[in-house]
C-alpha positions in Angstrom: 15.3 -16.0 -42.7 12.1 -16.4 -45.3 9.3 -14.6 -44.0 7.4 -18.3 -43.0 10.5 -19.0 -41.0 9.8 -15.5 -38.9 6.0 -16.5 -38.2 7.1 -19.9 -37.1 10.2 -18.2 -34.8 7.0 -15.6 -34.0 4.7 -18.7 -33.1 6.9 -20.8 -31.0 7.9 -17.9 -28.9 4.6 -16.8 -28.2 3.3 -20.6 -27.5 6.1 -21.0 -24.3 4.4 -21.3 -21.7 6.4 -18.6 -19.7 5.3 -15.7 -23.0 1.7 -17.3 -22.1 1.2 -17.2 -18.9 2.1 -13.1 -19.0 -0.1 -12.6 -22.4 -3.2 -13.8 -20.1 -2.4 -11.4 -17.3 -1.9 -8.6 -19.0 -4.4 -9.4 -20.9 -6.9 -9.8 -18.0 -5.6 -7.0 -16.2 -5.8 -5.0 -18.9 -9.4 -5.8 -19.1 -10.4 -5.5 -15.4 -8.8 -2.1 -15.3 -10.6 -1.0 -18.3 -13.5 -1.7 -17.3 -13.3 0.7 -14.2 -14.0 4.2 -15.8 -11.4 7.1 -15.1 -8.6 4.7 -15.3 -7.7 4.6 -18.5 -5.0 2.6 -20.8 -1.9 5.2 -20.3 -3.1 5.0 -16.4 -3.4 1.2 -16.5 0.3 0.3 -18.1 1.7 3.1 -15.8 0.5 1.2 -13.2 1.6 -2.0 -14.0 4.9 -1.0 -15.5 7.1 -1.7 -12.4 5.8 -5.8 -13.3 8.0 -5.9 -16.3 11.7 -4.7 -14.8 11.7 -8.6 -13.5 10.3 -10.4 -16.6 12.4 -11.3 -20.1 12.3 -8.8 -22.3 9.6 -10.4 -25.0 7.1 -11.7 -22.0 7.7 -7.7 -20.1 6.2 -6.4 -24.0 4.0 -9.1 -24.7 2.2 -8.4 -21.3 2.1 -4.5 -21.9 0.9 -5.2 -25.2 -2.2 -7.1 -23.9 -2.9 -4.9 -21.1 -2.7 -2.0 -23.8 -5.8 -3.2 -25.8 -7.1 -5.5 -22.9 -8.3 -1.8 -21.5 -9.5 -1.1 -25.4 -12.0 -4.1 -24.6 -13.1 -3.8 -21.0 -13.6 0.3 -21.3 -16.7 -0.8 -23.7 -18.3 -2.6 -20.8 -18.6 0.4 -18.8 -19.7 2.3 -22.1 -22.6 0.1 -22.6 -23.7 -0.5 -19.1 -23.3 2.3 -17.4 -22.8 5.4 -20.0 -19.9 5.7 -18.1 -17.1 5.9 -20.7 -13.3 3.6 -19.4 -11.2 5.6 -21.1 -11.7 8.9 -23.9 -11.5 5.8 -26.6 -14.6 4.2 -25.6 -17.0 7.6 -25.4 -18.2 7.7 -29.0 -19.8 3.4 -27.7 -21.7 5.2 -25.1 -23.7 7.1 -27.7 -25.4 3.4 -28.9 -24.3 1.1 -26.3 -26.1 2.7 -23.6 -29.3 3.5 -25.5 -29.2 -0.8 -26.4 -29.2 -1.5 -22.6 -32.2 0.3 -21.8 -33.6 -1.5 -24.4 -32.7 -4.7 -22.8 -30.1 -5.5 -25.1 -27.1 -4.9 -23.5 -25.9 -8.3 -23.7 -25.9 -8.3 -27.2 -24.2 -5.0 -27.3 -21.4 -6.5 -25.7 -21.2 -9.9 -27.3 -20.9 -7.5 -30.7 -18.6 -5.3 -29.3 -16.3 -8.0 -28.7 -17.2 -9.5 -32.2 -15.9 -6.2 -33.3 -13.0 -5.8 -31.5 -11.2 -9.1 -32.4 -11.9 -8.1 -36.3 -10.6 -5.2 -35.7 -7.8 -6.3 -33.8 -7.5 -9.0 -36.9 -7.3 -6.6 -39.4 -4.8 -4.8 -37.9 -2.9 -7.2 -36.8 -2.3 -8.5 -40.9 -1.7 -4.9 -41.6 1.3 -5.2 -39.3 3.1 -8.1 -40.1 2.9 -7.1 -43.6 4.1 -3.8 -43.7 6.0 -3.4 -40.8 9.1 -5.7 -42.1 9.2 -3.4 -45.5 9.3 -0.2 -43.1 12.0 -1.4 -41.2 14.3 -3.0 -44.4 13.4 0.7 -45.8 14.7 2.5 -42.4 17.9 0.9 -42.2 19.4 3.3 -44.4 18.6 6.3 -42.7 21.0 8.7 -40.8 20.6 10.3 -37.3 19.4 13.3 -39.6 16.9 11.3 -40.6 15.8 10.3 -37.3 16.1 13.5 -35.9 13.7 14.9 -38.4 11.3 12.2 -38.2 11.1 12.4 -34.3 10.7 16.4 -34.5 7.8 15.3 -36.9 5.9 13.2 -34.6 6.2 15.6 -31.6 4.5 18.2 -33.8 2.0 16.1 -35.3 1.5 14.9 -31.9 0.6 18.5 -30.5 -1.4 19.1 -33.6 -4.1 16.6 -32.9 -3.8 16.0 -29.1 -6.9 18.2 -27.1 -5.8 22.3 -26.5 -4.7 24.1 -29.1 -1.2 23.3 -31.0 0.9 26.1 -28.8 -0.3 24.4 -25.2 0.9 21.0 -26.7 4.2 22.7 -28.3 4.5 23.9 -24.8 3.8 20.6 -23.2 6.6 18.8 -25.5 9.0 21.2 -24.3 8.6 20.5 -20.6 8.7 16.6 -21.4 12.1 17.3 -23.2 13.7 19.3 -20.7 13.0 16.7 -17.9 14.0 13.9 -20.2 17.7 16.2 -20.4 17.6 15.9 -16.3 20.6 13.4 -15.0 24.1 13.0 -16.8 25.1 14.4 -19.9 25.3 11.5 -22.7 28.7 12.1 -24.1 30.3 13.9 -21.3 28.9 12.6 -18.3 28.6 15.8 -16.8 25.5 16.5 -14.3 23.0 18.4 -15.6 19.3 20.2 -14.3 19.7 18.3 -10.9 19.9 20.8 -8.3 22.5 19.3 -6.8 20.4 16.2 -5.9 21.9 13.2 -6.1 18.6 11.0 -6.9 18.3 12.7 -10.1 21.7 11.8 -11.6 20.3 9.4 -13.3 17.5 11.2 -14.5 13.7 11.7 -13.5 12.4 8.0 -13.4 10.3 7.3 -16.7 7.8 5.3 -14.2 7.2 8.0 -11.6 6.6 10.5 -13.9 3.5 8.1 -16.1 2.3 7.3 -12.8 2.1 10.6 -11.7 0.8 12.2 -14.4 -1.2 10.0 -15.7 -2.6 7.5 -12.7 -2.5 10.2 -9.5 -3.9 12.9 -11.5 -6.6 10.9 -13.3 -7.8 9.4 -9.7 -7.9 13.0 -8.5 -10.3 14.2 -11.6 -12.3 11.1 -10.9 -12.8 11.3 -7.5 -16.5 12.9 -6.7 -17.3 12.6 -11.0 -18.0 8.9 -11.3 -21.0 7.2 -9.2 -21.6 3.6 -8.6 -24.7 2.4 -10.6 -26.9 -0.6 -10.8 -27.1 -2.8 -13.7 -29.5 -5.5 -14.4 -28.0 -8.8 -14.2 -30.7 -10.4 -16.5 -29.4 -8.3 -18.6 -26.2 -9.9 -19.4 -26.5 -13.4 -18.8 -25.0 -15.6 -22.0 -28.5 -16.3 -22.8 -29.4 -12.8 -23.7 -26.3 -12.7 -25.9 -27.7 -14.1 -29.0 -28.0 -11.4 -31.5 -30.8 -11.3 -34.6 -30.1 -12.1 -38.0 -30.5 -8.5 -38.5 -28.1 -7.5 -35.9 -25.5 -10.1 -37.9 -26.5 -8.5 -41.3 -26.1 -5.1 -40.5 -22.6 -5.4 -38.5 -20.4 -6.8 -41.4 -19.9 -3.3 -43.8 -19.4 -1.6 -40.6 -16.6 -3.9 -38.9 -15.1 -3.5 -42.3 -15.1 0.6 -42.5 -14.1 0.8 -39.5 -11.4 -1.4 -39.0 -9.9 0.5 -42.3 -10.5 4.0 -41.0 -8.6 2.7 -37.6 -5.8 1.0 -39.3 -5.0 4.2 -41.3 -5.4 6.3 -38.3 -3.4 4.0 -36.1 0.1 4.4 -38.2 -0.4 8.3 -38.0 2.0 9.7 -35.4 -0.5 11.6 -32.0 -3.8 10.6 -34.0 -4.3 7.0 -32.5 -7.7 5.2 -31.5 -9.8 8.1 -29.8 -9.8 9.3 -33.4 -10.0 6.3 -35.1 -13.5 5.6 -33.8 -14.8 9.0 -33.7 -14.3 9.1 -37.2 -15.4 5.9 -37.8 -18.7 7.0 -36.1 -18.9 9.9 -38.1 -18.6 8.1 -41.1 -21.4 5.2 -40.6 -23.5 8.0 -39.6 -22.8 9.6 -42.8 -23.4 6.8 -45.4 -26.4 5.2 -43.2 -30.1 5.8 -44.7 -31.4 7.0 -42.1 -28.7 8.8 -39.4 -31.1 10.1 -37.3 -31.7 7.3 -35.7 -28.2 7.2 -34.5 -28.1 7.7 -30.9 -30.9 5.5 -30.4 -29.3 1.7 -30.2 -28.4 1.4 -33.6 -25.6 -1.7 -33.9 -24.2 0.2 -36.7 -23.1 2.9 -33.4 -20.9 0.1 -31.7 -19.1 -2.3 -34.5 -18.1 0.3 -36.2 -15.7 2.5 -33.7 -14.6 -1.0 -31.1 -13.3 -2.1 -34.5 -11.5 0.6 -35.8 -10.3 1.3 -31.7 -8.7 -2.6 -31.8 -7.7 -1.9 -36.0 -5.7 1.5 -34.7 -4.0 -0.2 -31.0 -2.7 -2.6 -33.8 -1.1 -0.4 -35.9 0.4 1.7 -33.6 2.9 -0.5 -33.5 3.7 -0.1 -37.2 5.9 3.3 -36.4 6.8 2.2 -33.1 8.3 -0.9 -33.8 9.9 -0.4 -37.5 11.2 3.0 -37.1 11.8 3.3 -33.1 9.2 6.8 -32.9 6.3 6.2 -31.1 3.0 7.8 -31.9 0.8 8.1 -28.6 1.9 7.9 -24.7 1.0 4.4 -24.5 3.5 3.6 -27.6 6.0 6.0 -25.8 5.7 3.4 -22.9 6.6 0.3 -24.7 9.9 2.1 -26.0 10.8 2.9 -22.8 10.2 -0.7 -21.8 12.2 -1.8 -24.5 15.4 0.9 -23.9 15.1 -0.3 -19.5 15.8 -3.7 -21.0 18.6 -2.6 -22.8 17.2 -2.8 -26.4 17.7 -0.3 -28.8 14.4 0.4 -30.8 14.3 1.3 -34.6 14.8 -0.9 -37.4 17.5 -2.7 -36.4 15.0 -4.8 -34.0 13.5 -7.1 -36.7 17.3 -8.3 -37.9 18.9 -8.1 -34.3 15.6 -9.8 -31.9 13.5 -11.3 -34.7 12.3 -13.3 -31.9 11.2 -10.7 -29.7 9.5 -9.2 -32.5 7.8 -11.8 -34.4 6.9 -13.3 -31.0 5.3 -10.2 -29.9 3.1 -10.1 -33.2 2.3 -13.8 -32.6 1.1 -13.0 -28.9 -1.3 -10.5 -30.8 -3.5 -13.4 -32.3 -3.2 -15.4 -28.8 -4.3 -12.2 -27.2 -7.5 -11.3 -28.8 -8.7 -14.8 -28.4 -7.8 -14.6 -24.9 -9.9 -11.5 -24.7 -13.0 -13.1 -26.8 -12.6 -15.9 -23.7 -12.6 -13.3 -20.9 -15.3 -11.2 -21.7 -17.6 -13.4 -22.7 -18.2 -16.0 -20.0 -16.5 -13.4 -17.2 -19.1 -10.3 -17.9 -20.8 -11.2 -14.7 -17.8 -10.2 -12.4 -17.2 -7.4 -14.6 -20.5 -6.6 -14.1 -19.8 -7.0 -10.3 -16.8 -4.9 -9.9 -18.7 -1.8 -11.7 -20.8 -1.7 -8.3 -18.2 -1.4 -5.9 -18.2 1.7 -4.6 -15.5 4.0 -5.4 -14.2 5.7 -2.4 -13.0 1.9 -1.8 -11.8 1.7 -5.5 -9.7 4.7 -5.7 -8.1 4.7 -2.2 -6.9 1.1 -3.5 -5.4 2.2 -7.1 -3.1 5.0 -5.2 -2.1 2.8 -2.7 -0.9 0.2 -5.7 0.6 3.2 -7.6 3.0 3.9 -4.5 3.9 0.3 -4.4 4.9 -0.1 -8.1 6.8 2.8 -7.8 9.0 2.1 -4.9 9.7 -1.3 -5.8 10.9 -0.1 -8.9 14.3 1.2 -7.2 13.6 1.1 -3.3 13.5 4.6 -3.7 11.7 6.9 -1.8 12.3 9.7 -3.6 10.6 8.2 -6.7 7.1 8.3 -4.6 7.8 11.6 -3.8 8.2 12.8 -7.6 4.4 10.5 -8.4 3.2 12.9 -5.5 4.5 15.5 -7.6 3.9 14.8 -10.8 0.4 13.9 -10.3 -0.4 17.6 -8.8 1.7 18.7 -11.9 -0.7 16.5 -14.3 -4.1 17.3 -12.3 -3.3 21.2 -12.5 -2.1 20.9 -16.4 -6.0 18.9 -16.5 -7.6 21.5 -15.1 -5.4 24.3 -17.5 -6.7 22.2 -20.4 -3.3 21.2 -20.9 -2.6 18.0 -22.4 -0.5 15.2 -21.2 0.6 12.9 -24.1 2.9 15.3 -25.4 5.1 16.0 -22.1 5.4 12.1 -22.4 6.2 11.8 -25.8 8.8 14.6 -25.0 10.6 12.8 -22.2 10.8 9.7 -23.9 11.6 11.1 -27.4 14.0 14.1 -25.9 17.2 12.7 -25.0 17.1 10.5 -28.6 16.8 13.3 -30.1 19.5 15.2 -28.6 21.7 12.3 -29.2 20.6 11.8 -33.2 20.7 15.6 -33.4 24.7 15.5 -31.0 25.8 13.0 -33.5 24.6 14.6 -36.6 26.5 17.7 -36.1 29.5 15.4 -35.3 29.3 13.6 -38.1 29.3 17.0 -40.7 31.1 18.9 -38.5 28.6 21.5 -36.7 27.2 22.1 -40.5 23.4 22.4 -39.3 22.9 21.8 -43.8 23.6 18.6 -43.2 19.2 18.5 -42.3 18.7 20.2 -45.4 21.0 18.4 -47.9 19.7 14.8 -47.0 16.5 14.6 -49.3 14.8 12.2 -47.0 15.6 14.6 -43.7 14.7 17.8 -45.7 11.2 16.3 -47.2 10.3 15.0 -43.6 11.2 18.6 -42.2 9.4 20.5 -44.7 6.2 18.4 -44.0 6.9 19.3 -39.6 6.7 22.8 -41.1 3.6 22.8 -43.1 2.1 20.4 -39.8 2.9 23.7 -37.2 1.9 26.0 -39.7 -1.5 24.2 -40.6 -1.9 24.2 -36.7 -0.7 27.4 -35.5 -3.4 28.8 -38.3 -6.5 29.6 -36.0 -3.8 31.2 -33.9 -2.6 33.4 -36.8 -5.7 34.2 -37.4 -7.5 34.9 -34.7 -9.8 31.8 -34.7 -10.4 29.4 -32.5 -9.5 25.7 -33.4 -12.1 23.0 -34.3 
């Protein structure tokens, strides 16, 4: 099939009604949980992961997908209202956002903000369907040595970036992989890291464990840290919306940086959108003439990070979808979506389900407009939901949480292990160490045993087999110079930036 037969396979599975119907509730989900603050977008799909087990396999990833930069959109509400980042994504908009409500303008924060995030998501979204097809065509000759390499390489470049230092996220990838090897041995069958207990044959349930240590133990670090607040109503009506000519004039450069810093970061495995708009910040403060007043309300503050947040939530899903390694916990998510349904991700996926893939990147398009229509007209109840109080709120997500998980299975013993993981995640908070990685680990660990099983098959237990693939041996060479660059402050004494 020509590439304008994929977008018109892409369009006309997006379009049915039944792909539809699930874009605009994950989409609004996604929104109304992002706009509560402590939740979060790893915390939200968690949540709402259980939903897809009974939906097709392209409506179960179209929803995830909307949820996943629904929360990228509804976290900036919070931001600008309330100074109350939704999620670590949306921190660096509280810096202008806030400042421009107690001005009086924070409806025209948010009108921008949402301005911002569908260029971004734009941008990124072209970025995607054009480079994630020659990716893929590219992969298909690669070897499980190849993979293998290439997975090793985003676990460390993963740990490298994520918050801690490089050794506590080396350490956290190595717990995620050894309770990804829990259950039955791949080749052999064999029982393995049980205990003897026969729930965990199967393995530790990829939906207990993001629950847990994600959703239980961010509610626990919320509870007591986030306050109801007032907001002005007046404030955000659709008739304080209307930006200046100046506000227009000054947003465009910005949208356009930043959507190109958070594209590049996007791609880059463990970097993702927190970074993406940081350094999007840092960089409109840098070229501005006159940075000090950054901090202050300036417009510049808000287009510029929403739109490279929405450019890198795009493509994330270059990696993810093209070569099968995911590059954040939330992408780690959507592969494990994709391997419940019986779907194997990599390469393969754009020959063998060009419908579920095209469709997905249609629903992309459908999505942000669906988000443009939510949080415009709907910024009232938003607006309404940030002053319920949160000893109702939170009691309410857990209780949800339990649900999802049990219906999952009927299993019991799948709420006892989100009881458990979330201590696990709220005392790894508290250690300062961080979470992504254990996920990335679990989901990334038992493919890599298998790619790394079938490698040494394949040469005969010759571990040169690595080595003498140029592809596998360039990729490992750059995971080496990654850990080394990272284990640096360590080496010498110094502690990391």
């Amino acid at each position: 099939m020509s590439y304008f037969d994929n977008l018109i396979l892409g369009l006309q599975t997006a379009l049915s009604w039944y792909n539809l119907l699930w874009c605009f509730v994950g989409v609004f989900l996604g929104t109304l949980l992002g706009v509560i603050p402590g939740i979060g977008v790893v915390a939200a799909i968690s949540m709402l992961f259980p939903l897809t087990f009974q939906l097709e396999p392209t409506a179960a990833l179209i929803m995830l997908a909307g949820i996943w930069y629904g929360t990228s959109y509804g976290g900036s509400t919070a931001s600008i209202l309330l100074n109350v980042p939704g999620s670590a994504t949306n921190a660096v908009t509280c810096l202008d956002g806030y400042p421009m409500t107690q001005q009086g303008r924070g409806g025209i924060a948010l009108l921008m903000t949402t301005v911002a995030s569908f260029f971004g998501g734009s941008f990124g979204i072209i970025l995607l369907m054009g480079f994630a097809g020659t990716i893929s065509a590219y992969a298909l000759s690669f070897s499980s040595a190849e993979y293998f390499s290439l997975m090793l390489l985003g676990l460390i470049a993963a740990c490298n970036v994520s918050s801690g230092s490089i050794l506590k996220g080396l350490i956290m990838v190595a717990l995620g992989i050894l309770f990804g090897l829990v259950g039955s041995d791949i080749y052999t069958g064999t029982r393995r890291f049980d205990f003897g207990i026969l729930d965990l044959a199967d393995g530790i349930n990829l939906v207990a464990l993001a629950m847990g240590l994600f959703g239980v133990s961010e509610v626990i670090a919320s509870v007591g840290k986030v306050d109801g607040k007032k907001v002005d109503p007046n404030s955000v009506k659709l008739s304080a919306m209307k930006p200046t000519r100046d506000d227009v004039r000054r947003s465009w450069l910005p949208m356009i940086r930043g959507s190109s810093i958070g594209a590049f970061f996007g791609t880059l495995p463990g970097t993702g959108s927190s970074i993406a708009a940081f350094m999007a910040y840092a960089v409109e403060k840098r070229v501005s003439r006159a940075p000090e007043k950054f901090g202050s309300g300036q417009i510049e503050g808000i287009m510029a990070p929403e739109a490279a947040n929405n450019a890198a939530d795009q493509t994330s899903f270059i990696p993810t979808l093209a070569l099968g390694i995911p590059g954040s916990a939330t992408m780690a998510l959507m592969l494990g979506a994709l391997m419940i349904h019986g779907i194997a991700p990599g390469p393969q996926l754009m020959t063998e389900q060009p419908s579920l893939f095209w469709g997905l990147v249609m629903s992309f398009w459908i999505g942000n407009v669906l988000l443009v229509i939510l949080n415009v007209p709907l910024v009232g109840v938003w607006v309404r939901l940030l002053m319920v109080p949160y000893n109702w709120l939170f009691p309410a997500v857990l209780m949800f949480i339990c649900i999802g998980t049990y219906s999952v299975s009927n299993s019991a013993f799948d709420v006892m292990l989100v009881v458990l993981f979330g201590a696990l995640g709220y005392a790894l908070r508290v250690g300062g160490y961080p979470a992504a990685p254990m996920l990335l680990g679990f989901v990334l660990g038992p493919m890599m045993e298998e790619h790394f099983r079938r490698a040494m098959l394949l040469s005969r237990g010759d571990f040169g087999t690595f080595l003498s693939r140029p592809i596998s041996a360039t990729v490992l060479a750059i995971a080496l110079l990654v850990l080394l660059w990272g284990l640096k402050p360590l080496i010498f004494n110094r502690k990391p930036a």
